[in-house]
SEVO-757462 format. One record per residue: residue in three letters; y, z, x of N, C-alpha, C, O, CB in turn. Coordinates in steps of 0.1 Angstrom, whole numbers, padded with zeros to 4 digits, always signed. Atoms other than C-alpha are relative to their C-alpha. Glycine has a CB too. Layout:
// SEVO-757462
ALAYZXYZXYZXYZXYZX;...
// end
This chain:
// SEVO-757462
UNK+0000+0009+0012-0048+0030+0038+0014-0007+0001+0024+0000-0001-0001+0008-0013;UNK-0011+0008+0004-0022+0005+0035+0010+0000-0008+0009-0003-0020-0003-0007-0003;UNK-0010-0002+0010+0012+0010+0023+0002-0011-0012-0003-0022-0013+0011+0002+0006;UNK+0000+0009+0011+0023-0004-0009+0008-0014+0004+0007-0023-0003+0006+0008-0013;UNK-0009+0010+0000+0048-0029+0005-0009-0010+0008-0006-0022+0006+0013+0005+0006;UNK+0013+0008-0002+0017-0044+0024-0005-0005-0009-0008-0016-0006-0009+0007+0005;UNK+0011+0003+0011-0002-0050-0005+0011-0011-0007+0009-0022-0011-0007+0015-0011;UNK-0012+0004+0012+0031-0059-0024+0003-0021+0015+0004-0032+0011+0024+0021-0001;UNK-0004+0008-0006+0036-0083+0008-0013-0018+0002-0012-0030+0004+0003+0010+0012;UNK+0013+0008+0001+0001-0099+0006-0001-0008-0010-0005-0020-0010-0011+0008-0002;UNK+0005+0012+0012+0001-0109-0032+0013-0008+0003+0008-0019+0003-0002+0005-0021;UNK-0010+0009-0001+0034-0128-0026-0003-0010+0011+0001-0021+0009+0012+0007+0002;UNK+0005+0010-0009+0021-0145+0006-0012-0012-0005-0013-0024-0003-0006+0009+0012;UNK+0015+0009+0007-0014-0156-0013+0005-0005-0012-0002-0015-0016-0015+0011-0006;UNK-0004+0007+0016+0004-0165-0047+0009-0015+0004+0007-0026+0000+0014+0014-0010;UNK-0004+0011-0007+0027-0187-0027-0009-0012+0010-0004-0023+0013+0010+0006+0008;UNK+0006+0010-0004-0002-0206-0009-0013-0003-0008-0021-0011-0004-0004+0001+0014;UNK+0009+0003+0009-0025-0205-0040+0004-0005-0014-0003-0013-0020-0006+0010-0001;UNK-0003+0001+0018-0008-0205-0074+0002-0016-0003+0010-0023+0003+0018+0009-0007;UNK-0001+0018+0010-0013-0241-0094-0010-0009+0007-0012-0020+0003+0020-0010+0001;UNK+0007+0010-0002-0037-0254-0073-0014+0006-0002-0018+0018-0004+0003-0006+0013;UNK+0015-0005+0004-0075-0258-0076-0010+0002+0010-0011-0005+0020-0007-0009-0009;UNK+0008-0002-0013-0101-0242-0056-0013-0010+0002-0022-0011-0006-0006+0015-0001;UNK+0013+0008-0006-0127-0266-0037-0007+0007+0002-0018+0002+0005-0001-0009+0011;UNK+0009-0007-0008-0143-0237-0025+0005+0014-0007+0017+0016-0007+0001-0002+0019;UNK-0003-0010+0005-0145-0205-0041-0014+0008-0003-0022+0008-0012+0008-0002-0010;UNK+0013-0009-0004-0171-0181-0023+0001+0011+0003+0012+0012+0009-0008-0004+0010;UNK+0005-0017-0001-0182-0142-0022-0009-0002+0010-0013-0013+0012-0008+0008-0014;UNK+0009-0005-0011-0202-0128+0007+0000+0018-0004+0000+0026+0005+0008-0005+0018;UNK+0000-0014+0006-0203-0093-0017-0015-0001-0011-0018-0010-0019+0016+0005-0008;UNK+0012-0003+0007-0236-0079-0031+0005-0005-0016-0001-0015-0020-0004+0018+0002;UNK+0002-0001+0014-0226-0080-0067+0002-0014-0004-0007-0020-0011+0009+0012-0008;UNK-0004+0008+0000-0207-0111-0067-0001-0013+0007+0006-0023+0006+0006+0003+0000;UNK+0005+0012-0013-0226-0135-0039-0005-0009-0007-0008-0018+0001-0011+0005+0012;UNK+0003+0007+0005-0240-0156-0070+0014-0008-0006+0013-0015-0016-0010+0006-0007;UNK-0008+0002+0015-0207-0164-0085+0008-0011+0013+0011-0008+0024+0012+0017-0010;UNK-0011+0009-0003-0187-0199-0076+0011-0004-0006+0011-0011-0016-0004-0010+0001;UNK-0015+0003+0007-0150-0201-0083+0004-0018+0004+0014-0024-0001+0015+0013+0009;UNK-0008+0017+0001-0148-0241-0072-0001-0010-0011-0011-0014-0017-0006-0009+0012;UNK-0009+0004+0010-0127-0259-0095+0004+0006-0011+0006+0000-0022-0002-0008-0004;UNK-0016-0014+0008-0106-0226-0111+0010-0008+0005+0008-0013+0016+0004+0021+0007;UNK-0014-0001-0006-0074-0235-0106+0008+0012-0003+0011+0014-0015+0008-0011-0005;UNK-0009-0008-0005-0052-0206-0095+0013+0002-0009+0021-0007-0010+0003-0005+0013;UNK-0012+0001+0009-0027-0193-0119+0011+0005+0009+0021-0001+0013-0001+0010-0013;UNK-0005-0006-0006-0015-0168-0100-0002+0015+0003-0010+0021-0003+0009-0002-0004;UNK+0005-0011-0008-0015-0136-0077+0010+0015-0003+0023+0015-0003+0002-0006+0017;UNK-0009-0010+0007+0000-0102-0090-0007+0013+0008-0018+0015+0012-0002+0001-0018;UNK+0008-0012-0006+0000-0068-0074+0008+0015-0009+0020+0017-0013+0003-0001+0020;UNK-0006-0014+0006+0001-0030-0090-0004+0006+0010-0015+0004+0015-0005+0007-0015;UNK+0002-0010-0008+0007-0004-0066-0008-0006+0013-0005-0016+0019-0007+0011-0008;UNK+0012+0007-0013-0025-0009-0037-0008-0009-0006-0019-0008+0000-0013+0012+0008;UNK+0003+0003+0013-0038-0029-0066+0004-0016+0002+0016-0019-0001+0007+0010-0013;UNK+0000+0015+0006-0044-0071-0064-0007-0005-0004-0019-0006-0003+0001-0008+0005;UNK+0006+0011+0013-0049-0093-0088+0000-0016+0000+0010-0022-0003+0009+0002-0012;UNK-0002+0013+0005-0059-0129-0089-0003-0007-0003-0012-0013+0003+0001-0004+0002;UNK+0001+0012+0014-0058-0152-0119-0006-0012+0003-0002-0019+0012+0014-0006-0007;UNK-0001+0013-0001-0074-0180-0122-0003-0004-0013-0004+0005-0021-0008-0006+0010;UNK+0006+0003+0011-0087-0201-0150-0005+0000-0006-0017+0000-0002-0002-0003-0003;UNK+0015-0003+0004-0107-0198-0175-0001+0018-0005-0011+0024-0009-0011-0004+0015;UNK-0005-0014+0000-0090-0160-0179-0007+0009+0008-0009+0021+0003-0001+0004-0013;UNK+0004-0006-0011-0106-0148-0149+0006+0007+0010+0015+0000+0016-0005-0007+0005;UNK-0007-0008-0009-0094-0121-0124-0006+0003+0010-0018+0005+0007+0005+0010-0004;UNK+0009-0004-0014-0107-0112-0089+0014+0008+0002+0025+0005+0005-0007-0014+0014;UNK-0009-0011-0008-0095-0077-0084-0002+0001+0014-0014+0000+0017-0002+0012-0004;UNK+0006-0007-0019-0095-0065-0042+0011+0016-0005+0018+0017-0015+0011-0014+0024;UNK-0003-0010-0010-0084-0032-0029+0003+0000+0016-0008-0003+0021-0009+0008-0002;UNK+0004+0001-0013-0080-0032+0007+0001+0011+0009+0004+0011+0021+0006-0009+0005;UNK+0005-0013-0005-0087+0002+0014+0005+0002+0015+0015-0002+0019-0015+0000-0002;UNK-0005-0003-0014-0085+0015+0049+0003-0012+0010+0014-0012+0015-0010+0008+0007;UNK+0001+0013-0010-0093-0020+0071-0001-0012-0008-0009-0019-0002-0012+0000+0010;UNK+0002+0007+0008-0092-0045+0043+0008-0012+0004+0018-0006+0009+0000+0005-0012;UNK-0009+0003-0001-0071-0076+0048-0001-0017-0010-0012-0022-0014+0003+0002+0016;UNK+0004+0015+0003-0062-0115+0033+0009-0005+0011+0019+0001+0014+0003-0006-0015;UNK-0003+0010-0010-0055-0142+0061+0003-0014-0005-0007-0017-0011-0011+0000+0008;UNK-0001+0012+0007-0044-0176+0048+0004-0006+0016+0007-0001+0026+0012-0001-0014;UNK+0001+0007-0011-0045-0205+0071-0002-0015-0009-0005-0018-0021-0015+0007+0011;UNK+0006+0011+0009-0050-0241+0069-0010-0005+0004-0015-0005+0015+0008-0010-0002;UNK+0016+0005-0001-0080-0257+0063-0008-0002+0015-0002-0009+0023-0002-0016-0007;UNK+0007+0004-0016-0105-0259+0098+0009+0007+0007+0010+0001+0018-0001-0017+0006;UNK-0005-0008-0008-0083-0235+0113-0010+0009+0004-0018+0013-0006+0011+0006-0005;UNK+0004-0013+0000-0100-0207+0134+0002+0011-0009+0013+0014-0014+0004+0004+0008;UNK-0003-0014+0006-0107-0175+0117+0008+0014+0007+0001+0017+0016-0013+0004-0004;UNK-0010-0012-0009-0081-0144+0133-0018+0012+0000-0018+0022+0008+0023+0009-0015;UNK+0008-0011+0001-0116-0122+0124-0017-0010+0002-0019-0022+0000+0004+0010-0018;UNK+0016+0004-0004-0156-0126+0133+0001-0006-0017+0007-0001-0027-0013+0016+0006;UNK+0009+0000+0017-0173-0143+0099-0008+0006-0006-0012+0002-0018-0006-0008-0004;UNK+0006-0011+0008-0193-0114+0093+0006+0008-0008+0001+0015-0016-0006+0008+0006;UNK-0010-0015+0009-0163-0093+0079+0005-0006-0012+0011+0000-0021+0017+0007+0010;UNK-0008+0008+0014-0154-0124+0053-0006+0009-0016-0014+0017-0017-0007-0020-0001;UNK+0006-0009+0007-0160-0110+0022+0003-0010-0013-0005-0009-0022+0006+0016+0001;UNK-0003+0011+0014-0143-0140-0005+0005-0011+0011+0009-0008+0022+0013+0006-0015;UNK-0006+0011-0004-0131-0174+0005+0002-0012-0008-0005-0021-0014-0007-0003+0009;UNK-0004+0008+0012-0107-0192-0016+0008-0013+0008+0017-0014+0016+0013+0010-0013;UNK-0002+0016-0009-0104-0229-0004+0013-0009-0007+0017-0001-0016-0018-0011-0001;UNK-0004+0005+0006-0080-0253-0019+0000-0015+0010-0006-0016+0021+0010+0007-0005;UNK+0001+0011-0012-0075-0289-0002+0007+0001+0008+0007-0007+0017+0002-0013-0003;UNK-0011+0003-0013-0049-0280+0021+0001+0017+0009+0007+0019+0019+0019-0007-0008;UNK+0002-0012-0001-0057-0243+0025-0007+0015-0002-0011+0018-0013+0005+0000-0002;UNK+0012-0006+0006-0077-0213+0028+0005+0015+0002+0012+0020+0012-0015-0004+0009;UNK+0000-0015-0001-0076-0176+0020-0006+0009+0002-0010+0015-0008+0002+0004-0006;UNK+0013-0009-0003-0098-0154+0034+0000+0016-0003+0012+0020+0000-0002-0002+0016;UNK+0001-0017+0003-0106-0113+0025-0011+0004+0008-0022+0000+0009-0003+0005-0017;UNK+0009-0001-0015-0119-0098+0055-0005+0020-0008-0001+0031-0013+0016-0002+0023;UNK+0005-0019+0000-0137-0063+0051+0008+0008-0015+0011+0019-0020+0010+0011+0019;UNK-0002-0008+0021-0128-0060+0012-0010+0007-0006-0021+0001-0007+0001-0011-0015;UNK+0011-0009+0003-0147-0033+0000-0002-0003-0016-0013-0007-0020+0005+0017+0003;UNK+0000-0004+0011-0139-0032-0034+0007-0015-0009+0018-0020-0010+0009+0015-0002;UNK-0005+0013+0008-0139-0065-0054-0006+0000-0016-0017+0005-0020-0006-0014+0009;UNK+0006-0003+0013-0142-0070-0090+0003-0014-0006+0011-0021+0000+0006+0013-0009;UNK-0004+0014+0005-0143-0102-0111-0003+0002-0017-0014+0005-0023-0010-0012+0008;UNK+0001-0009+0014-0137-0093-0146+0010-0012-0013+0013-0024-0010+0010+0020+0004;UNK-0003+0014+0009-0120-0113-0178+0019+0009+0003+0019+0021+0006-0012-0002-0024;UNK-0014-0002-0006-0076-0108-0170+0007+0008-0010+0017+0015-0009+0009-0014+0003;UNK-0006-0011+0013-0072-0093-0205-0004+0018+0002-0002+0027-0006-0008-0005-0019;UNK+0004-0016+0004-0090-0059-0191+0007+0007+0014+0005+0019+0017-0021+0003-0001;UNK-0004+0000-0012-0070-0062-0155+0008+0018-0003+0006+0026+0005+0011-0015+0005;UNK-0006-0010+0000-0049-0031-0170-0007+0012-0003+0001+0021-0007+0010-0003-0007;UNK+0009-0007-0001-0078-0008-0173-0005+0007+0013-0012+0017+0014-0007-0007-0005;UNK+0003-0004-0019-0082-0006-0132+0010+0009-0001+0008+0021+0002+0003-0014+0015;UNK-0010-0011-0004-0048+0007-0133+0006+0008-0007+0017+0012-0001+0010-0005+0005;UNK-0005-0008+0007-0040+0030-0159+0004+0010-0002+0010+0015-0012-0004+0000-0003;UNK+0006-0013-0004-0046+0059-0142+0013+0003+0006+0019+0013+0003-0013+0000+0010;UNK-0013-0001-0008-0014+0050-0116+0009+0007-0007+0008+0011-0019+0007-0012+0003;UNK-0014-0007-0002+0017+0065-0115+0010-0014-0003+0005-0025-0004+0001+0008+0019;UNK-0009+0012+0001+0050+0041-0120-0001-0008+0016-0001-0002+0027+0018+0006-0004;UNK-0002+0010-0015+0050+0010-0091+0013+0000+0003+0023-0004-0003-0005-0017+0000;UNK-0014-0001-0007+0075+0017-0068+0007-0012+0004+0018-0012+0007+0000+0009+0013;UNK-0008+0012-0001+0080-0020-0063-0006-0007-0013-0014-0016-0011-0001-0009+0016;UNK-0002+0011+0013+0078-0033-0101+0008-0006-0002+0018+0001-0005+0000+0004-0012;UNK-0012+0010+0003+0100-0061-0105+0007+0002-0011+0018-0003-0015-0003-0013-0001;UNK-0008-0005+0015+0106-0044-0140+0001+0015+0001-0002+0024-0007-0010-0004-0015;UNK-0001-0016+0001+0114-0013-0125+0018+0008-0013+0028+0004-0019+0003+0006+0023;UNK-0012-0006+0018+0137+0012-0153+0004+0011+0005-0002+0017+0014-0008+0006-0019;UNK-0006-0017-0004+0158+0044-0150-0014+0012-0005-0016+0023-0001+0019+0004-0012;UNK+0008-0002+0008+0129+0050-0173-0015+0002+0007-0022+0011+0004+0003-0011-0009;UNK+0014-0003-0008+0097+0046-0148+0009+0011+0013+0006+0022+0019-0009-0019+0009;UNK-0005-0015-0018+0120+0066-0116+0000+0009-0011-0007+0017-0005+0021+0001+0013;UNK-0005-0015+0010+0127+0094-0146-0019+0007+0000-0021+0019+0003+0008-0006-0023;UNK+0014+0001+0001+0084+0090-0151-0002+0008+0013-0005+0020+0016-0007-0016-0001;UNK+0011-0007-0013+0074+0093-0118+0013+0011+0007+0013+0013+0019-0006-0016+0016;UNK-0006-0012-0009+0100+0121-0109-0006+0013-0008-0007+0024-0002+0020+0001+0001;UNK+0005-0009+0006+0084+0142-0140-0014+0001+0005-0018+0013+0006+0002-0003-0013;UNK+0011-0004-0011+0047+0135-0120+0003+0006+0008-0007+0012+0010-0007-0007+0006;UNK-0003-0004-0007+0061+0149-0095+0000+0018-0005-0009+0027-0003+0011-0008+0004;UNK+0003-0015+0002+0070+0182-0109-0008+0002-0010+0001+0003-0018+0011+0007-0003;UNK+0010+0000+0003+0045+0185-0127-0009+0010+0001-0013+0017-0008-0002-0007+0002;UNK+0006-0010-0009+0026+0205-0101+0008+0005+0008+0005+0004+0019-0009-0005+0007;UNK-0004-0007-0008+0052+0224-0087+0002+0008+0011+0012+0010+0018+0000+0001-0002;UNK+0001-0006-0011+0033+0244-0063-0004-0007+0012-0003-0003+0024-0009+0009-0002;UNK+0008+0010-0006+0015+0212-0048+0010-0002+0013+0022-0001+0013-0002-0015-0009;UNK-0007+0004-0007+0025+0203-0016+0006-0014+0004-0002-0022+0006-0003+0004+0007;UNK-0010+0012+0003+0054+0174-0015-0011-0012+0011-0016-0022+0005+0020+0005+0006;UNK+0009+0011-0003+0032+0152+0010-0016+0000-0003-0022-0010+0000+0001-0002+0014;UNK+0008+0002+0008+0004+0158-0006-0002-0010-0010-0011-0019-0011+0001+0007-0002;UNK-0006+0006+0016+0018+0148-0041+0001-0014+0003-0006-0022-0003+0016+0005-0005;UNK+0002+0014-0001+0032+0117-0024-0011-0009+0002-0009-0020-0004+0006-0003+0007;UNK+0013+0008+0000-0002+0101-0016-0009+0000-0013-0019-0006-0013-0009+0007+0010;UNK+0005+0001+0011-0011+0106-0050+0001-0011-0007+0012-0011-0013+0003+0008-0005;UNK-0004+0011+0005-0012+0074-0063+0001+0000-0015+0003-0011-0020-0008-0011+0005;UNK+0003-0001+0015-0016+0089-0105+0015+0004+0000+0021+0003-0010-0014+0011-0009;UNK-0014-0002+0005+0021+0101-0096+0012-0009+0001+0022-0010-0005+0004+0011+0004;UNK-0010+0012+0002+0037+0073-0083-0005-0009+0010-0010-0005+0021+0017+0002+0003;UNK+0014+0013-0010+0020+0039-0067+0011-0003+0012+0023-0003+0012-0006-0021-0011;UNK-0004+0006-0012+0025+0028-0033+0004+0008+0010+0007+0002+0020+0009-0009-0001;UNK-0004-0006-0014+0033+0053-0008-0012+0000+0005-0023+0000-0002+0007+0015+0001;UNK+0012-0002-0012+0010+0056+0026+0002+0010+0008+0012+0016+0005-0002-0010+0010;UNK-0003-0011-0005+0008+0081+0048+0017-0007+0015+0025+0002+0019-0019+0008+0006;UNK-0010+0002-0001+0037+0065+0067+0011+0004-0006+0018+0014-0004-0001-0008+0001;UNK-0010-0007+0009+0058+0065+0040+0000+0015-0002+0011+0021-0002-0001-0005-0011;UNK+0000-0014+0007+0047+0099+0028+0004+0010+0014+0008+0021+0014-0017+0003-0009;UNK-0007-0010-0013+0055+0112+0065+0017-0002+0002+0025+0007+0004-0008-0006+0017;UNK-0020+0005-0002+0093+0094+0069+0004+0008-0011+0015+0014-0008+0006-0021-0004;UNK-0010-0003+0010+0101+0107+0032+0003+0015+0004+0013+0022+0002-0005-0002-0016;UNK-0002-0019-0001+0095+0143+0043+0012-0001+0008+0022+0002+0002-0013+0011+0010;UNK-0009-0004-0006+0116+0140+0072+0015-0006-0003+0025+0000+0000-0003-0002+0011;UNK-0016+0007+0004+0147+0119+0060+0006+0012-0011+0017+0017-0012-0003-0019-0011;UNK+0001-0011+0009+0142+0146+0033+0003+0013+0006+0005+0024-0001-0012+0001-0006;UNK+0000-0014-0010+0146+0172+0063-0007+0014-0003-0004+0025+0001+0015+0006+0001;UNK+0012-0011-0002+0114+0193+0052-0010+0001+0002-0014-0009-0003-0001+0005-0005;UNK+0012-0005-0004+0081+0205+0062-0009-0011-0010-0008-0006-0021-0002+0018-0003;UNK+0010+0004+0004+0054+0179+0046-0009+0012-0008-0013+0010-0019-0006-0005+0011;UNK+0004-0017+0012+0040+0216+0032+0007+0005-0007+0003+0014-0015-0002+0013+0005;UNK-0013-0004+0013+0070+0219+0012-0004+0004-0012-0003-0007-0017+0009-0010-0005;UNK+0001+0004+0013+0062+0226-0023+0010-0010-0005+0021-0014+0000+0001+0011-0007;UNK-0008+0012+0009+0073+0200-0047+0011+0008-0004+0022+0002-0004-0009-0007-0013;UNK-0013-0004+0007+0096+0227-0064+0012+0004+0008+0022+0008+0003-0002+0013-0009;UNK-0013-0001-0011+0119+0231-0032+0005-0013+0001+0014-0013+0010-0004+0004+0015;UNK-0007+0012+0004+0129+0197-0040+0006-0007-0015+0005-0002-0026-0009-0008+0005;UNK-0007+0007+0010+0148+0169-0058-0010-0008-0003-0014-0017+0005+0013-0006+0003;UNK+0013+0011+0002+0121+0152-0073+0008-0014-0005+0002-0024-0001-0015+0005-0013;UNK-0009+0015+0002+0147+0121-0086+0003-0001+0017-0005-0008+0022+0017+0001-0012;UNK+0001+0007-0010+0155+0116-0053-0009-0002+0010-0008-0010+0020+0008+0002+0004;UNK+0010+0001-0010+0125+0120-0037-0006-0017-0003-0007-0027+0005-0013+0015-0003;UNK+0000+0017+0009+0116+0087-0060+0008-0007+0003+0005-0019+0004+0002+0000-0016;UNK-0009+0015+0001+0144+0068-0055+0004-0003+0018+0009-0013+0023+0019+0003-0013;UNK+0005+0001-0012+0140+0078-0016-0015-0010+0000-0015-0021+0006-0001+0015+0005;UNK+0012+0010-0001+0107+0060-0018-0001-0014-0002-0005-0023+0006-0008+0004-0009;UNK-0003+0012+0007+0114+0034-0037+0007-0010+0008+0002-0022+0010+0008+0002-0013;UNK-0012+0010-0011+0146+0019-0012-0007+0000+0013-0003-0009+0020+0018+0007+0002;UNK+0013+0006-0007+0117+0021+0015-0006-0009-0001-0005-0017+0008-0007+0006+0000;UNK+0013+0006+0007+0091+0004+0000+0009-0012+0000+0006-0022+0006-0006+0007-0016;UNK-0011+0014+0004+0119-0022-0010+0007-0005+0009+0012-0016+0006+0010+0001-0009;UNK-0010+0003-0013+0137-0024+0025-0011-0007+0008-0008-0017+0015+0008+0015+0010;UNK+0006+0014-0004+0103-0039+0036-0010-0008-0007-0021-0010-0002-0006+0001+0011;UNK+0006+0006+0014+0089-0056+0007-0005-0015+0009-0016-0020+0008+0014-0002-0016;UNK+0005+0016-0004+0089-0091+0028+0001-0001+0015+0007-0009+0021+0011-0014-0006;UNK-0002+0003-0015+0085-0082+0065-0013+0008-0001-0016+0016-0010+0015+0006+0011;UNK+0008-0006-0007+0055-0072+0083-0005+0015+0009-0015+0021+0011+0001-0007+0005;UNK-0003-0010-0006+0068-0045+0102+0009+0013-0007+0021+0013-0012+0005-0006+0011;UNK-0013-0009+0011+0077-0011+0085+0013+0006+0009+0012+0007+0021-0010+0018-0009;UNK-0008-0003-0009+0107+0002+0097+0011+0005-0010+0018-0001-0018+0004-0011+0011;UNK-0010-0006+0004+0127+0031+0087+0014+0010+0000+0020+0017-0008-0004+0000-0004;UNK-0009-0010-0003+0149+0045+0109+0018-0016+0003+0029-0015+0007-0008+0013+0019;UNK-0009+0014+0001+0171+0006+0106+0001-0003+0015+0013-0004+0018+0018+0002-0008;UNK+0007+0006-0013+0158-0004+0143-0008-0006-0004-0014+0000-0012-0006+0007+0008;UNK+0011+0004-0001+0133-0028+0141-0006-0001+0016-0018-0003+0016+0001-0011-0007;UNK+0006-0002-0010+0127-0026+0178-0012+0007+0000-0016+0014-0009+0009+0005+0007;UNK+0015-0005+0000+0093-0016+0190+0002+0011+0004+0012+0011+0011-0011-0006+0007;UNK-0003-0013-0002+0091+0019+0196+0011+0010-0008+0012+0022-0006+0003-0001+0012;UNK-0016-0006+0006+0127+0028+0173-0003+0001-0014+0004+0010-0019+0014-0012+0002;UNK+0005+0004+0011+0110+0020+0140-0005+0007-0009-0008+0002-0020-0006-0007+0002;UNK+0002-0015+0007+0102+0056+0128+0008+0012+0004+0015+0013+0014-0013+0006+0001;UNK-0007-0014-0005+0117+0089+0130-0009+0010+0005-0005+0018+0013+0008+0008-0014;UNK+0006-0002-0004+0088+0103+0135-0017-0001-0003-0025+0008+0001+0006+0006+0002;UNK+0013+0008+0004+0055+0087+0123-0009-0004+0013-0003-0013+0019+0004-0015-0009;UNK+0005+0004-0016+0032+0083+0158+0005-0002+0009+0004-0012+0017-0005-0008+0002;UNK-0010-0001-0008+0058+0097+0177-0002+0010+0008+0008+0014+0013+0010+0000-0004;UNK+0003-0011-0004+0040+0125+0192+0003-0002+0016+0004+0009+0022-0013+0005-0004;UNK-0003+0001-0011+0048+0111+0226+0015-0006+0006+0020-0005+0017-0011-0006+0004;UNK-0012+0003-0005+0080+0095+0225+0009+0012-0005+0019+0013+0002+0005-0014-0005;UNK-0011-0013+0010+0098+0127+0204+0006-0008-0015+0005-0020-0019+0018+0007+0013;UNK-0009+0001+0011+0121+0128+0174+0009-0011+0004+0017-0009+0012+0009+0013-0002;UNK-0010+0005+0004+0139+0099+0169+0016+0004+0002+0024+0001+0010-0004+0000-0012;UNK-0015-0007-0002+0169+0121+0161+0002+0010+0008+0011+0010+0017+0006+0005-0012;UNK-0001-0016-0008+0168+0153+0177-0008-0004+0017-0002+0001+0027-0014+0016-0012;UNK+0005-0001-0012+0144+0141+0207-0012+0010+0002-0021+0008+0010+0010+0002+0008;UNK+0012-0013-0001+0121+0171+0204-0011-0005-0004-0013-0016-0008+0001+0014-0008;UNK+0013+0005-0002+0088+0175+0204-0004-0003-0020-0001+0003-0031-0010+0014+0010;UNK+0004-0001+0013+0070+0161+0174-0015+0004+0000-0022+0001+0009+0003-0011-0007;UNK+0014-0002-0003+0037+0175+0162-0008-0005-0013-0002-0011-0022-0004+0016+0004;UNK+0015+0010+0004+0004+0162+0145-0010+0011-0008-0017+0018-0002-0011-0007+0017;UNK+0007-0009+0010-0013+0183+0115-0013-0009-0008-0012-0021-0008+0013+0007-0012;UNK+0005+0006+0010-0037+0171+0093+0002+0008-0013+0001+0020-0015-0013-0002+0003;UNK-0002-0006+0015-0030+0172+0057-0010-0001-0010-0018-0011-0008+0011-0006-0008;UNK+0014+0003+0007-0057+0176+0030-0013+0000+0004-0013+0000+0016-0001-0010-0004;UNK+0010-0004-0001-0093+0180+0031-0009-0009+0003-0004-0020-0002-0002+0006-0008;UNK+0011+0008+0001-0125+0160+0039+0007-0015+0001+0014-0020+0010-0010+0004-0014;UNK-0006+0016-0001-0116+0124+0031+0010-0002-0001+0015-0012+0003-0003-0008-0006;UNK-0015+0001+0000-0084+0133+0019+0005+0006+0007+0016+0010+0003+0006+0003-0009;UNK-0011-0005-0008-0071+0147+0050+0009-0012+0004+0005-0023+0000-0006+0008+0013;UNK-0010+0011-0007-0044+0124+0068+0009+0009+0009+0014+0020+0006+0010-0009-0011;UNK-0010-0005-0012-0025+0129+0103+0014+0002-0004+0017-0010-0005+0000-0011+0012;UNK-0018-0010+0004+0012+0144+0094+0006-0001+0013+0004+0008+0021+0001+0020-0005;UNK-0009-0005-0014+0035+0139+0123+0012+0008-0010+0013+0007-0022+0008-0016+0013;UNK-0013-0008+0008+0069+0162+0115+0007+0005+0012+0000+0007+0023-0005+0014-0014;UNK-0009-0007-0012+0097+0176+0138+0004+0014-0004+0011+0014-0014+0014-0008+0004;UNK+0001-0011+0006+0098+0213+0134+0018+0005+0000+0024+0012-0009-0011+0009+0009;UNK-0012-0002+0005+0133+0214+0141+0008-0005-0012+0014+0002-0020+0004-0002+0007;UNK-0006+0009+0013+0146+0186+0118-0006+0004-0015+0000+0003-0025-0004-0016+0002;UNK+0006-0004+0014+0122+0198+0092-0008+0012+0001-0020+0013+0004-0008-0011-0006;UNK+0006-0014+0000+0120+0234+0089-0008+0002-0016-0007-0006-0026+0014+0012+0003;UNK+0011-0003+0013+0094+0250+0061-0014+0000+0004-0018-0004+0015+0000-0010-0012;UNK+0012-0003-0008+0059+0259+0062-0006-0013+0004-0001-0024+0001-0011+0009-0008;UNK+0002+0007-0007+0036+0244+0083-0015+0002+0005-0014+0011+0012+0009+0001+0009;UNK+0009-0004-0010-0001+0246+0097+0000+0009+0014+0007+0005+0023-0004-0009+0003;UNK-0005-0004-0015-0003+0269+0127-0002-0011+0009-0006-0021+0005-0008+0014+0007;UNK-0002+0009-0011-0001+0252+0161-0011+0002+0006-0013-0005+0016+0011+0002+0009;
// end
């Protein structure tokens, strides 16, 4: 699933080649929504909570997405090739000089913009709110403990305790954090586990590439996040590969047993 600074990176790319203008073309290729034409809305603008986009148009209209595991938006200009086959389109917002495409969006909703805060209610504080407060990090460090016994990467994928981490993120915080992904939450600083997150999330808010060991080089760009073959980052040792959680909620865990001692799945 897509970290939050992805998503956060998406509505700012689509808001900047959509907002104020009007759509010529505004088509669904989704069961519920394949009757519905958005041409001539004009585009207010594009907003994102957490994994969570939103976009306005006229007429007090919202087209929520998700983009779940493989979901993506592509903008291009008009008669450009598509980067994806046209079976995976899933909306196509046209304007005269440009087009936005949502490839393999699962989850789309088209709903009236006064009920947009009803999807997300549920979240945790957005780790990149432009109105972030000592007041939401204080929030989402009390979700945190909360569940004390929970385990700390666990917790972080929880998006009801604080929006936007991925399992990237939620693998880097353990180790920068120097412990076990099985940690309980109460062997930690839950304020800084938050405000660790947060200066992540925010270091790539407008780049493509996450990167958080301050390398952007290919290969340098984690500490140990799908590094089971190059090693630790810092230490060099071996890193290993757990799965965390169950059924759908499991997710791959890399971790360095040295750098981050605490329990652990056996080997």
């Amino acid at each position: 699933m897509p970290e939050g600074d992805t998503v956060f990176l998406a509505g700012k790319l689509l808001d900047r080649a959509l907002a104020g203008k009007t759509l010529v073309r505004g088509e669904f290729r989704h069961p519920e929504l394949a009757t519905v034409d958005l041409a001539g809305h004009t585009v207010r603008g594009v907003a994102t909570v957490g994994k969570h986009l939103f976009t306005r148009f006229s007429g007090d209209l919202t087209l929520h997405s998700h983009l779940r595991m493989d979901g993506s938006w592509r903008i291009h200009p008009v008669g450009a090739k598509w980067p994806m086959a046209a079976h995976h389109a899933r909306v196509i917002l046209e304007t005269a000089d440009v087009q936005a495409v949502g490839f393999r969006l699962h989850d789309l909703r088209l709903l009236p913009t006064e009920e947009e805060s009803g999807l997300v209610a549920h979240l945790g504080p957005d780790l990149l709110d432009p109105q972030w407060t000592d007041e939401l990090a204080a929030a989402a460090a009390a979700n945190l403990r909360a569940r004390p016994d929970r385990e700390l990467g666990d917790a972080l994928l929880d998006q009801r305790v604080l929006a936007g981490v991925g399992n990237l993120y939620k693998t880097e915080i353990c180790f920068l954090l120097g412990v076990s992904p099985w940690t309980p939450v109460s062997e930690v600083d839950s304020a800084r586990v938050v405000a660790l997150a947060r200066k992540l999330l925010l270091a790539n808010a407008w780049r493509h590439e996450q990167v958080t060991t301050g390398d952007p080089r290919r290969g340098r760009r984690t500490w140990v996040y799908e590094r089971t073959r190059q090693g630790c980052f810092r230490c060099g040792g071996r890193v290993l590969v757990r799965t965390q959680g169950s059924g759908v909620e499991g997710r791959p865990t890399w971790y360095c047993p040295h750098c981050q001692p605490g329990p652990a799945p056996a080997r």
